[in-house]
N, C-alpha and C positions, 0 to 999 in steps of 0.2 A: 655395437652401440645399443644400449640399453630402449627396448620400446616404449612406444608411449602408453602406461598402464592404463591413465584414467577413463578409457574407456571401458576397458576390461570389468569396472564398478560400474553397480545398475545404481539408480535413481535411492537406491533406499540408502547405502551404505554414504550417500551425500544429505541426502533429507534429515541422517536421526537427529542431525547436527542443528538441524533449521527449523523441520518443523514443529510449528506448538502442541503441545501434548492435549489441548482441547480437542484436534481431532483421531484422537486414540480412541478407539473402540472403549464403551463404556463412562469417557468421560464426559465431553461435552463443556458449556459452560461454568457450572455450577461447582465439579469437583476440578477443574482447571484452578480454577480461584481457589479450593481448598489444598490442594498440591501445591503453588506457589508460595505455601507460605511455611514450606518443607524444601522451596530453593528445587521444584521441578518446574521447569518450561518447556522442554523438549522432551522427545523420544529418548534421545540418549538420556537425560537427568532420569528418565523414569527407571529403564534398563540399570543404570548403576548408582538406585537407589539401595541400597544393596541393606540386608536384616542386621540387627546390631545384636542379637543372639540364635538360638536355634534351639528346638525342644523338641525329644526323640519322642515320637506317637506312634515309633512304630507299631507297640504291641496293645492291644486290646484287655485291660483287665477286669474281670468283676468288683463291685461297688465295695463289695467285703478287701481287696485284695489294696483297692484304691485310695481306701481310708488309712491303710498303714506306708500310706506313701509319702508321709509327713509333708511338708511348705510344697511339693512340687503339683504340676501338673498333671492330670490322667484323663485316659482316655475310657469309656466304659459305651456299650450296647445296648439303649435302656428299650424299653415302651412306654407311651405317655399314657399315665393311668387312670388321670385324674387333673382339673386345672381349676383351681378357686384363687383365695387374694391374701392377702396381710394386710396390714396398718404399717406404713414406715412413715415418719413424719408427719402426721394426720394425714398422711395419703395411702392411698386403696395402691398398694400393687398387684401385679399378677403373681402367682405361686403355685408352680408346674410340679404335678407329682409324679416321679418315675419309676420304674421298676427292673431290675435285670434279669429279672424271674425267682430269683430268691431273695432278695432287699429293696426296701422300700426307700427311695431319698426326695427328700425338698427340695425343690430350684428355688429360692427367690429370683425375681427378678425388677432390681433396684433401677434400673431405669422406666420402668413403667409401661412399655412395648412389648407385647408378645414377640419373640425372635418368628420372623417367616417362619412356615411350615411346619410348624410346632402346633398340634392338634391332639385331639382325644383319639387314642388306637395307634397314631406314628410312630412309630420306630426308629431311632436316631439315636446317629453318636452324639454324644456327651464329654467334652472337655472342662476340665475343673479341677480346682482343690476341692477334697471330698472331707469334712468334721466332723464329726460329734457336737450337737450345737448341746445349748444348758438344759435342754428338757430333754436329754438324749435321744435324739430324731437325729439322723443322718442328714447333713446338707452337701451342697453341692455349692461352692461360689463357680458359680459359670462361666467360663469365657468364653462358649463355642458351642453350637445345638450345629449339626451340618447332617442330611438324606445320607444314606449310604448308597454311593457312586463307585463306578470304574474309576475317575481321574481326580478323584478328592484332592484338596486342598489345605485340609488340617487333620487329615489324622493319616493312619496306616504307612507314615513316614516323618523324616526329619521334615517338622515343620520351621518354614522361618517367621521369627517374628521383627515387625518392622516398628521405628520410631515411627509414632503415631501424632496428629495432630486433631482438633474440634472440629468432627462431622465426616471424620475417615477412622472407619473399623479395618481391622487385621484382614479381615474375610471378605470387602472391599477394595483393600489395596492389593491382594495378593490375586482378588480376579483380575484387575487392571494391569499388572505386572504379568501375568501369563497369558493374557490376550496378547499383549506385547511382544511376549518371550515367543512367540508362536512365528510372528512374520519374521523377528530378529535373528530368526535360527535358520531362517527358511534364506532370507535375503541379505544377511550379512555378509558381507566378505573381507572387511578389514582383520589383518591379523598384527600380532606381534612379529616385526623383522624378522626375515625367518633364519637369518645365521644366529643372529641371537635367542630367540627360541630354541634353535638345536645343540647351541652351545650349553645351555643353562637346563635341557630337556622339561621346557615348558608348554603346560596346555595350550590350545589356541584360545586366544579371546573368547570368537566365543563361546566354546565348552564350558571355556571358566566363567564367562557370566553365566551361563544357564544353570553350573553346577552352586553357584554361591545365592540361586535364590533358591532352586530346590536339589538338594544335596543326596546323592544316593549313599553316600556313607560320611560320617568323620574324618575318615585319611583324605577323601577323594575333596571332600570339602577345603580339608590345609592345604592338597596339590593346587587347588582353584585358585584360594589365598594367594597363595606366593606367585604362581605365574600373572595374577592382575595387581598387585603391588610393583610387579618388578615393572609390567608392563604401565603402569600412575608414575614410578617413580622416574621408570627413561621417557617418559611425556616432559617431565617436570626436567629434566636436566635439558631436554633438547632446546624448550622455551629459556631456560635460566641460561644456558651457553648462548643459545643465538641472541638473547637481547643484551646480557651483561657482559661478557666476555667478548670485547674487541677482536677482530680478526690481529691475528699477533704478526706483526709486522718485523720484514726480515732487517736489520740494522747494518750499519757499517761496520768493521773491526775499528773500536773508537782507544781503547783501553790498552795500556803497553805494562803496566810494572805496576808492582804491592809492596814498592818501598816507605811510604808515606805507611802506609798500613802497619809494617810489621814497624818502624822504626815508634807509632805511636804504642800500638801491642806493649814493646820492650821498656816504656816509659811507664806504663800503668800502676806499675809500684803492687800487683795482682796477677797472680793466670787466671786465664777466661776459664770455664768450667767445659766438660768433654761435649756437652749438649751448645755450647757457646759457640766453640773453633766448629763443628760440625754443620752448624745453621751459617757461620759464616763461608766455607765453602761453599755450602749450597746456594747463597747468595751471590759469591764469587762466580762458580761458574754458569748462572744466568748472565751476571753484568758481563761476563768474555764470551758468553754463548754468538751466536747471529740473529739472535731472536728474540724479540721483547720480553723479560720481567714480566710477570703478574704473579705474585709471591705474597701469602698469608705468614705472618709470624706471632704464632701466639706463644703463652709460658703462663707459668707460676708466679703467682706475685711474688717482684722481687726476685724474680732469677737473673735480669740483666739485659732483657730486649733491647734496652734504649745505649747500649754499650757496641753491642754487638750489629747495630743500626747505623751508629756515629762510624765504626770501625771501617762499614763497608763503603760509607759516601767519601772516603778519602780515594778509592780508587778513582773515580771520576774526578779528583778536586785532580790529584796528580797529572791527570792528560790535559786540564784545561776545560774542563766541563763544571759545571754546575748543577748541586745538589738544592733541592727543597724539602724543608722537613715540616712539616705540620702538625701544631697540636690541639686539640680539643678547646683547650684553655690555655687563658695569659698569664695564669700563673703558672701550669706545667712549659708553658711557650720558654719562658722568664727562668724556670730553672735548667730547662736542655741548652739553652745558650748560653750562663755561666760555667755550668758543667762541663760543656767543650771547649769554652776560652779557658776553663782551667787546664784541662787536659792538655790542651794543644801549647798553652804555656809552660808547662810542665816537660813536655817534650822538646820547649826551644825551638815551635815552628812556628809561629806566630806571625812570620813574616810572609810566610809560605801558605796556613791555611787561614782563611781569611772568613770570620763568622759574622754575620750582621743577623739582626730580628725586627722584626717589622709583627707590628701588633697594632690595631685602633688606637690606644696610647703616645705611639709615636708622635709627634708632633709636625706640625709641617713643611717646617725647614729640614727638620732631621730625615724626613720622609722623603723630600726634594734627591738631596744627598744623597740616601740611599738608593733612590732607586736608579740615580745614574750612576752608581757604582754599579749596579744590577747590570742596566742594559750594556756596559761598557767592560762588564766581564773581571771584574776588580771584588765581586765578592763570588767566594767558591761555595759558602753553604746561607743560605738563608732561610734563620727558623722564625716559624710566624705561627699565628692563627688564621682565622678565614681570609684575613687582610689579603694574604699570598695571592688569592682569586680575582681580587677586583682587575682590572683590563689593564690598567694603566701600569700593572706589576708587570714588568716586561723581561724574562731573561735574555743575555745574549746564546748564549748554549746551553739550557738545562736539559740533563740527560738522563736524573735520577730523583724523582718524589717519592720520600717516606711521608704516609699518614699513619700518625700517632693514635690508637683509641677508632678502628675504622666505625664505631657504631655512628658517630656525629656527622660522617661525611657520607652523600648518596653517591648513585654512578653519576647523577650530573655533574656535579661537584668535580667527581674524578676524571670526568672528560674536560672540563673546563682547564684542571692542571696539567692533565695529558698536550692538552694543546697548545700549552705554553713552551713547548720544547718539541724535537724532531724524533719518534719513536723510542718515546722515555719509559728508562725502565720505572717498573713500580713496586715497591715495598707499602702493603698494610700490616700495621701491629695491633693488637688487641689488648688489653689492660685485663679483661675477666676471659680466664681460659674457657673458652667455646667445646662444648661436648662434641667429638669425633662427627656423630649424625647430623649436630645442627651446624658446623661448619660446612659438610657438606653437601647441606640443603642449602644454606644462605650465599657460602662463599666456592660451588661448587666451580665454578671459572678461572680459583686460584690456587696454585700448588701451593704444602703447605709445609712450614716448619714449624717445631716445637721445641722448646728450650724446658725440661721440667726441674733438671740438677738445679740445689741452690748452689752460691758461691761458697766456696771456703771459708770457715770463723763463724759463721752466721749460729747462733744458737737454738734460733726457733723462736715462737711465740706460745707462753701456756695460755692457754684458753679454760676460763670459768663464766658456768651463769649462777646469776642471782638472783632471788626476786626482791621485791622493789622497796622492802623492811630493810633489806641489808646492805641499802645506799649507804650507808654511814661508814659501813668498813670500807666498799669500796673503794670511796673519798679521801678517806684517811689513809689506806694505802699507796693511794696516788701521792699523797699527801708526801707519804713516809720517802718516794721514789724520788720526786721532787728535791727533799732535800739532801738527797744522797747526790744531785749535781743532775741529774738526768729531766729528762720535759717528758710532755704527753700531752694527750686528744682527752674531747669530752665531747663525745657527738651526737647530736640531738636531731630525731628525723623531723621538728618541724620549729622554726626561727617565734614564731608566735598564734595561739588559738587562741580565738576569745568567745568559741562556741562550744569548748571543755574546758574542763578541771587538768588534763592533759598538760604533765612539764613540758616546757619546751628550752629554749635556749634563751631567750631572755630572760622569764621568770626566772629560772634555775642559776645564768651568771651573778645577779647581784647576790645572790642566798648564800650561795658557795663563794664568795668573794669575801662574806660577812663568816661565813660558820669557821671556813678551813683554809681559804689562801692569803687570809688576811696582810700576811707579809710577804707576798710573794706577787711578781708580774703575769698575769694576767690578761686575754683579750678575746675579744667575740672577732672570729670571721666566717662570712655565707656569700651566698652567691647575689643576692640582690645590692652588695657593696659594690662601689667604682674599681674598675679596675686599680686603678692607683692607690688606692685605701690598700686593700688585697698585697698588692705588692709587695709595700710599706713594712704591713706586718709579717707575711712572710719572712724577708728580710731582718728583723728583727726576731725570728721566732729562730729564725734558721744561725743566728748571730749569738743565739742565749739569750738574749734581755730579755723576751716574753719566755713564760715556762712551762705555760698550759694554751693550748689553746680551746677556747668551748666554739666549736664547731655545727654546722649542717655537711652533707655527704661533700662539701666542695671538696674536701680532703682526701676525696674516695680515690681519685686517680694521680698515679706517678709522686705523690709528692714523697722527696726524700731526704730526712733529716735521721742520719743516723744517731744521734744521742735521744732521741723521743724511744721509752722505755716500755709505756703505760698507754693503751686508750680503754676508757670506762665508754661504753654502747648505750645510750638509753632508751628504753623502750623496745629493746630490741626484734622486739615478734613482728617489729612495723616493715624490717627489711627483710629483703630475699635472700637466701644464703650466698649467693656469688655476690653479694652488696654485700655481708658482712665479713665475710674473705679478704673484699678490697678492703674496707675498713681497718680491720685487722691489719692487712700487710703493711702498715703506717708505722707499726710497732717492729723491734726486730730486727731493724736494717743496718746492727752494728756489731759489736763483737759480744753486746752484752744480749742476757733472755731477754724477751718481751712480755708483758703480762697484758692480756684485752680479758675483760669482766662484761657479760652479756646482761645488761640489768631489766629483768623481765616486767614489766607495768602491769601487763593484762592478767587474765587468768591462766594458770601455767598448765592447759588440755594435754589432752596426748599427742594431737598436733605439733605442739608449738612444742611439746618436748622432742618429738623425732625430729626437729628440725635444726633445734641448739641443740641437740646430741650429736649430730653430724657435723656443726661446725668444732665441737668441742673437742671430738677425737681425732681430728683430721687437720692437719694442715696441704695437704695435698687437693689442688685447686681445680683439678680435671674431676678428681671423682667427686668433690661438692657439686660443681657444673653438673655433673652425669644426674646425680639427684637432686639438685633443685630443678633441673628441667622435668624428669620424670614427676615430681610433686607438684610443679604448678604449671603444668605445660611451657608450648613454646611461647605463645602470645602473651603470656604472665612473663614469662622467664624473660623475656628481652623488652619487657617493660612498654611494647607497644601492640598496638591491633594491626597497624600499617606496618611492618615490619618484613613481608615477602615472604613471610610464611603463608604457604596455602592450606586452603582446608581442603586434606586428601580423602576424599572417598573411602579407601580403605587400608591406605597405608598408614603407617604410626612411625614416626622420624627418631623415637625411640626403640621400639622394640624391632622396627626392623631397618637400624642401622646398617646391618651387614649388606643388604639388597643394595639401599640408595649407594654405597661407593662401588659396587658394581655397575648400579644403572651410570653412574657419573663417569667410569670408566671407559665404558664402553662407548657412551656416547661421545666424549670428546675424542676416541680414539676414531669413531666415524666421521666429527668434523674435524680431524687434523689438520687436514689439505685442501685447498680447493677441489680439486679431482674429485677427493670420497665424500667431500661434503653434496658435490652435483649427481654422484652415482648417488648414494644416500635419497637425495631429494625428490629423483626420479622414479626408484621404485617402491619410495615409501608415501605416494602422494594424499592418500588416506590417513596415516600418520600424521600427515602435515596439517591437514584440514584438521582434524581433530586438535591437534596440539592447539592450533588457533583458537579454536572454539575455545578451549578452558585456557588460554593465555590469561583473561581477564579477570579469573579468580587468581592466579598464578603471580602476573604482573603487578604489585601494589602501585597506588601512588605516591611519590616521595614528599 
């Protein structure tokens, strides 16, 4: 039986966690308050405040050698030879003359304070960029006057440099961090798990803090690196399993046969693609497993998730269970419900699968009805929107939730529909294919599928950009599409401003209603319409009678009308590339090409070209994902701040993707069981503590 550790830890390796960095050697009140506003409070915040570059000091050069060192930094060995002033500003500063024995250089010094111990006859290293100023006098821009010492601080080594804040110098923070570094090395004893460390042959903590603020080499530096990432990122999976991920509960054998399945399959009038039947066994063998569902499915726009979704909730319809599907929105609600009564009428089972939809539109008689069809087990699949959650939506046996689009729904949400059924499985789908890294920072709780093959016949989408002069073709070509029998989008990121000149979607409908569709049907839909308006026109868009539709993003997810040819994007620099993807995917979804036109408003930088460059050459939805996240991070990328992304310390969920699915690995392979999770808990209980302490950066609120 595993002993009780926490004694074994003295007072400190529990304190770094608690106490405030005010009584840290050095600081006191004054630079407490100036650290806090660098997000340091504690000991620990201090310790893995960690440098955000590094500048090699090791070697000592003359002034001569230091001026041909162009933009960088150097070190040189002067004598103070002389100290008079300038004029900057109609201000007097000080202006230090030195010497290395054979060249003479100027210090200014533009904040107005002699640096400590800087005198006439001292001797002292010198850090700077070293010019040629315009009356060719040698200067020095300074950033460092330091005594020549035994245990220096900035020079005679890889110095690190820290993000700095108003009333904290380099030379300042780095005494404060190795007064620290002193007891931290002396008194720590929290490590990295140690099977896991010998598995992966990582430093110990703390070598590696010690060695990530003063580095004996470059290699020894990236060894530091990676053993304190790996060890941020299994912190970060232990917190994201234990709060998000349900203990998985064992089931009954509830499920007998896949003949509803294969017999719908055979009617589809299509083969599913090799990524389709694939993700559907992996579905399959959760719903037969003994063990709860928790399953991520994400794809390509348009490869067929919501197919391969409907396919698997018949196994549950066939034993007598009940499915819930969930969507974002009543208009995707509204088309997965037609969708399947087609299908399932198509197949002649209609009598057998039995689809109801429940949306705020419902009305309250129909509502009545339905939901005692619900409780009484008379309907096998109910799609809905939020509606599904309220209390009063009661199943008799549901055993299987798909949520459509998981960005829109939190873990409350998901536990609220967990509870409406006895250890139900769960399926989330995703609309914008999720980067391998950021799936498995946000959704590392969920196994994952991915569908990338498109379907057969599908031709593609060409992708053009424009700038905002050559609106008129691209008008007219829609124009031309149009009357070749085909529809399309016209999508505008804002319904109306009246504090720019900025088109929008009202200005721009009557214009274009007047210039080019004069004979043709026509309609505005956005998200601030009644659901019922919304509907209306879908239905009619989806029917033919409308033949354009001029749009805001509501169009971005699921909607599918295979005869729409054409969407014209306007403004397009306003959206993120996986917004202009979904966009796009609107186009496309029939046997014929797609054309989307990117029409540029702003000024077309280098920016905004590497940006619709990418969308332009690529239809493939994962490597857009990969680069719009590396281009505008995560917290851009997923379009919120509260979003469960943490700010790591010193991992990057891009560049070291490969790490986080081993920390994810590994960790959940320690909380498998009960057993390993209590052996786990027991001898990592400094782990624990720790984990806690940064839950709170960790844990967002929903």
């Amino acid at each position: 039986m595993p002993k009780n550790i926490y004694n074994d830890y003295n007072d400190y390796s529990k304190d770094i966690f608690q106490k405030s960095i005010k009584y840290c050697k050095g600081v006191g009140l004054r630079y407490a308050d100036i650290l806090s506003k660098k997000n340091i409070f504690t000991l620990y915040d201090l310790i893995t405040f960690f440098p955000r570059t590094y500048e090699d000091r090791t070697k000592t050069l003359k002034i001569s050698e230091a001026i041909r060192n162009g933009d960088k930094n150097s070190v040189v060995f002067v004598e103070v030879i002389d100290i008079s002033n300038f004029t900057f500003q109609f201000k007097k500063k000080p202006l230090v003359i030195v010497s290395d024995g054979a060249t003479i250089c100027e210090v200014p010094i533009y904040g107005g304070r002699l640096p400590a111990g800087v005198s006439l006859g001292e001797k002292l290293y010198l850090t700077g960029k070293f010019v040629r100023g315009t009356r060719g006098k040698i200067q020095c821009r300074m950033i460092e006057f330091e005594k020549p010492s035994s245990n220096s601080l900035s020079y005679g080594k890889i110095v690190p440099i820290y993000p700095l804040t108003e009333g904290l110098s380099q030379k300042k923070l780095r005494t404060l961090i190795v007064n620290e570094l002193i007891t931290f090395e002396k008194n720590m004893k929290y490590d990295i798990p140690s099977n896991i460390k010998k598995k992966y042959r990582l430093k110990s903590f703390v070598s590696s803090v010690m060695e990530m603020h003063f580095p004996k080499s470059f290699e020894s530096l990236k060894e530091a690196r990676e053993s304190l990432v790996f060890e941020e990122f299994l912190s970060f999976q232990y917190i994201h399993l234990s709060e998000r991920r349900p203990n998985i509960l064992i089931k009954e054998k509830r499920y007998n046969s896949l003949g509803l399945l294969e017999k719908v399959k055979l009617s589809l009038g299509f083969e599913l693609t090799a990524d389709q039947n694939k993700t559907v066994e992996e579905i399959k063998e959760d719903l037969f497993s003994e063990k709860q569902m928790f399953r991520l499915l994400q794809g390509n726009v348009g490869a067929g998730k919501t197919i391969v979704a409907f396919l698997t909730a018949l196994i549950p319809c066939e034993a007598g269970f009940q499915t819930a599907f969930l969507a974002p929105t009543e208009i995707l609600a509204l088309q997965h419900f037609y969708t399947f009564k087609r299908i399932v009428k198509n197949a002649g089972l209609e009598d057998i699968i039995r689809i109801d939809i429940l949306t705020s539109s419902v009305n309250q008689n129909e509502r009545n009805y339905l939901l005692k069809r619900l409780r009484e087990g008379k309907c096998n699949i109910l799609v809905g929107t939020h509606s599904i959650l309220y209390d009063e939506v009661i199943f008799k046996n549901l055993s299987y939730a798909i949520v459509d689009e998981q960005h829109r729904f939190g873990v409350a949400q998901r536990n609220k529909l967990l509870s409406k059924g006895k250890n139900v499985d769960y399926l989330l789908m995703t609309a914008t294919p999720i980067p391998q890294s950021l799936a498995l920072t946000l959704f590392g709780e969920l196994d994952l599928s991915v569908i990338k093959s498109m379907p057969a016949g599908r031709k593609g989408v060409l992708t053009k950009y424009k700038e905002s002069y050559e609106r008129d073709h691209c008008y007219r070509f829609l124009r031309s599409r149009i009357l070749k029998n085909e529809q399309g989008y016209i999508v505008f990121p804002l319904i109306e401003n009246t504090h720019s000149n900025f088109i929008t979607l009202t200005s721009e409908f009557e214009r274009a209603k007047k210039d080019y569709f004069y004979d043709m049907e026509i309609e505005i839909i956005h998200g601030k319409m009644k659901d019922i308006e919304k509907e209306y026109i879908m239905n009619r868009f989806n029917n033919g009678e409308i033949k354009i539709l001029f749009s805001t993003t509501v169009i971005e997810v699921g909607i599918d009308n295979p005869n729409a040819t054409t969407i014209l994007i306007e403004g397009a620099e306003r959206f993120g590339l996986s917004q202009l993807h979904q966009l796009r995917g609107r186009v496309g979804r029939g046997e014929k090409l797609g054309y989307c036109y990117l029409i540029i408003h702003g000024e077309l930088n280098e920016i905004i070209k590497e940006r619709i460059n990418i969308i332009c050459e690529t239809t493939d939805g994962f490597k857009i994902a990969e680069k719009d996240l590396e281009l505008r991070g995560s917290g851009e990328f997923l379009g919120d701040k509260q979003s469960g992304i943490p700010d790591f310390k010193i991992g990057n969920i891009v560049k070291d993707g490969e790490i986080m699915k081993k920390a994810k690995d590994e960790m959940r392979a320690l909380l498998k069981s009960e057993n390993k999770k209590k052996e786990f808990l027991q001898e990592n209980k400094i782990f624990i503590l720790k984990a806690d302490y940064l839950k709170k950066s960790i844990i967002k609120e929903e």
